[in-house]
N, C-alpha and C positions, 0 to 999 in steps of 0.2 A: 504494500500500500504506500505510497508516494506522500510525503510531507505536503503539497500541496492541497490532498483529499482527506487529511486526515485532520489538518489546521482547517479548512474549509467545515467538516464533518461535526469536529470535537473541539476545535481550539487551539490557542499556543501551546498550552502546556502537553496536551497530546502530542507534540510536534518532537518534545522536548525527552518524552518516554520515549517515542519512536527511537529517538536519534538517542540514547541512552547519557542526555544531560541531567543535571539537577537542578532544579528549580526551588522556589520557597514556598511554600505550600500558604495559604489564605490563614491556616491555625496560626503563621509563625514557626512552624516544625521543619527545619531542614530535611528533605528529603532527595536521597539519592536513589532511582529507580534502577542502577546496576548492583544497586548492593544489599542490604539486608533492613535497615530501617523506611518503613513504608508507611502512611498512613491509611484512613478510609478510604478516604478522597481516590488516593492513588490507585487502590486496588479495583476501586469501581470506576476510575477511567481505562485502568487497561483491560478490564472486563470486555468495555463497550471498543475498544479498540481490536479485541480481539473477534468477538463479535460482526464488527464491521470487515474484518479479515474475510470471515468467514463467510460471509453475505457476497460481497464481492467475486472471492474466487473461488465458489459451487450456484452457478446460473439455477433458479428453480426448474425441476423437473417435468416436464410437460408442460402441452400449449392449452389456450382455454377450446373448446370444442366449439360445436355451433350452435348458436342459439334457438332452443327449444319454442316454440308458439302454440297455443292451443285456440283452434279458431272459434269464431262466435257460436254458442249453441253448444260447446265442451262436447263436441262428435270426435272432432280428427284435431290432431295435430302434425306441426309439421317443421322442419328446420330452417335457417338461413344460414347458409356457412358462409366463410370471411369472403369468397368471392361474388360474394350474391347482396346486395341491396334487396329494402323489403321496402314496399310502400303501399296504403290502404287508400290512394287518391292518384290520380294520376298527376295532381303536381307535384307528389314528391319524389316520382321518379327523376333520376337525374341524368337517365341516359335519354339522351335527343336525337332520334333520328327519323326519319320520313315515314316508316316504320316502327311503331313502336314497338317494345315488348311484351308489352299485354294491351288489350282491346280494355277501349274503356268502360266502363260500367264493374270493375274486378272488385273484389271486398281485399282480395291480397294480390300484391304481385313481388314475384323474386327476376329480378334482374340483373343482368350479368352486369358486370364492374371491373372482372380482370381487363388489364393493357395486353394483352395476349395478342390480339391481331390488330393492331392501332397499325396505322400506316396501309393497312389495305381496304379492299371493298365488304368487308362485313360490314355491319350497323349495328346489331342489336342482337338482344337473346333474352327468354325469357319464360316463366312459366306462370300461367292467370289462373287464380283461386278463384270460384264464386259458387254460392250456394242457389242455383235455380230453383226459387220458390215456384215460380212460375211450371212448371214440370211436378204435379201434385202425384200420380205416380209412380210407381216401379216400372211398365211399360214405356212410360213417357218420357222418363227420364234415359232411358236405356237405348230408344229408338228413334227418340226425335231428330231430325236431319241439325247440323250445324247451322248457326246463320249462313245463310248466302247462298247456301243448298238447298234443294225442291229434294232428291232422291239418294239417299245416301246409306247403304247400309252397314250397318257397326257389326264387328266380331264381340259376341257376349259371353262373357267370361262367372258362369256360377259360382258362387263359391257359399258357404258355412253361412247364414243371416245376412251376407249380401253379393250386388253382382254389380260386374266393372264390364262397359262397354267400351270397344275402342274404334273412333272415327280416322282413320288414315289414308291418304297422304292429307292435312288443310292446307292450302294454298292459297295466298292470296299476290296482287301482283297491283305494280303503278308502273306511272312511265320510267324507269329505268332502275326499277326497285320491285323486288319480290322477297318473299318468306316462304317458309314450309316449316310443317310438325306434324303432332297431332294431337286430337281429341278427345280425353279420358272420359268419361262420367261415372260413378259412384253413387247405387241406389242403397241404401242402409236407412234403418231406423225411419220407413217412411220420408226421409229426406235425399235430395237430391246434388250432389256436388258435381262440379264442372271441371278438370284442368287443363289446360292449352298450353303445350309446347311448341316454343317460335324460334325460328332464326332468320332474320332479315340482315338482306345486303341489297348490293346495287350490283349493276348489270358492271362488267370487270373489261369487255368492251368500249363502256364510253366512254374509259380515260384514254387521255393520250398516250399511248405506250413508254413506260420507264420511270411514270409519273407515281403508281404505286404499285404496292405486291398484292399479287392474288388471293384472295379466302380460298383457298383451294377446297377440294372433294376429300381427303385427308383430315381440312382445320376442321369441316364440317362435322364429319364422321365423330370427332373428338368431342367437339361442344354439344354433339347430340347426346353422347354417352353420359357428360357430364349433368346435361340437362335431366338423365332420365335415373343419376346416383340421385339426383338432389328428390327429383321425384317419390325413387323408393323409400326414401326417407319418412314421407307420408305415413301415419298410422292411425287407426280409428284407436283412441284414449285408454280403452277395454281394454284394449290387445296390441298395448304397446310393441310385443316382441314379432308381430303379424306383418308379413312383406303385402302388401296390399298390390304395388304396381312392379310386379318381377317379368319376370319375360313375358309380357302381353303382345300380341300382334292382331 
């Protein structure tokens, strides 16, 4: 430990222990810290001197995890890990682009935030929470077409007190900007859950060439898988240890 952090830390006379000078203690008591006469004082600075030794050089063990949520209604919960923003409005997402990460109207949404592909044509990533009240069924919720869709039919997935249907490929597209994912829903408990996985970019054509790097078929592959760790993460409250979204198709 360096006299600098340890006079910063403790003091001069800490400085003084360090560097095995003697100083005059506040009693009046000479004291010499290389040798045998010590007072209180002394003993419980170099406690804390040791102490701060010790803090310094064993880093604490382990990182914090990711933050646990349990959504409105205490059905599911679900995590935000350090690369994912969470926001329950759409102003407080903070990624911008022509494409968002979630469709508005979402009760949650987790949005990506790594720098991972900055410089290229990605935009955005994203997965939208919402509980469709509107879908008062198990049939309804399970077989209703996506917006934007008239005919669309889901792979339904039964399971133990509830059933997960899945909408695949979603697509949607602007002028030199598109996305793709897909469409969960989750009929439990009489109630209905929605989640949408996004990945928007722009058309990697309309730059001028050299100008930036491509999102390739690779970056994609990656951030879909991560999109779908974050997902399984999801669990109905009951059955915390239950994979709810495992390998669905």
């Amino acid at each position: 430990m360096s006299s600098d952090i340890v006079e910063a830390a403790f003091g001069r006379d800490a400085v003084a222990i360090l560097e095995g000078n003697a100083v005059e203690s506040r009693d009046a008591v000479p004291v010499w810290y290389n040798g045998i006469t010590m007072n209180w004082k002394a003993i419980a600075l170099g406690a804390l001197i040791l102490l701060g030794t010790c803090l310094l050089a064993f880093p604490v063990q382990g990182e914090k995890g990711p933050d646990r949520h349990v959504a409105a209604g205490g059905t599911l919960s679900f995590e935000r890990p350090s690369d994912f923003g969470l926001a329950v409005t759409s102003e407080q997402v903070l990624v911008r682009s022509y494409i968002p990460p979630c469709d508005f109207g979402f009760d949650y949404c987790l949005y990506y935030v790594e720098p991972a592909f900055e410089g290229t044509n990605f935009e955005s990533a994203g997965i939208r929470i919402e509980r469709r009240e509107d879908l008062a069924t198990d049939s309804a919720c399970l077989t209703a077409p996506p917006a934007g869709y008239i005919d669309f039919e889901p792979v339904v997935h039964q399971r133990e007190g509830y059933a997960i249907s899945v909408f695949a490929p979603i697509q949607n597209a602007a002028v030199g900007h598109y996305s793709d994912g897909k469409l969960f829903r989750l009929a439990v408990d009489s109630t209905c859950f929605e989640f949408e996985t996004r990945i928007a970019a722009s058309q990697f054509t309309h730059y001028e060439p050299g100008t930036i790097d491509e999102f390739t078929q690779e970056d994609r592959e990656a951030l879909e898988a991560r999109l779908h760790e974050v997902l399984r993460a999801v669990r109905l409250v009951d059955r915390p240890d239950e994979v709810l979204f495992g390998e669905l198709e």
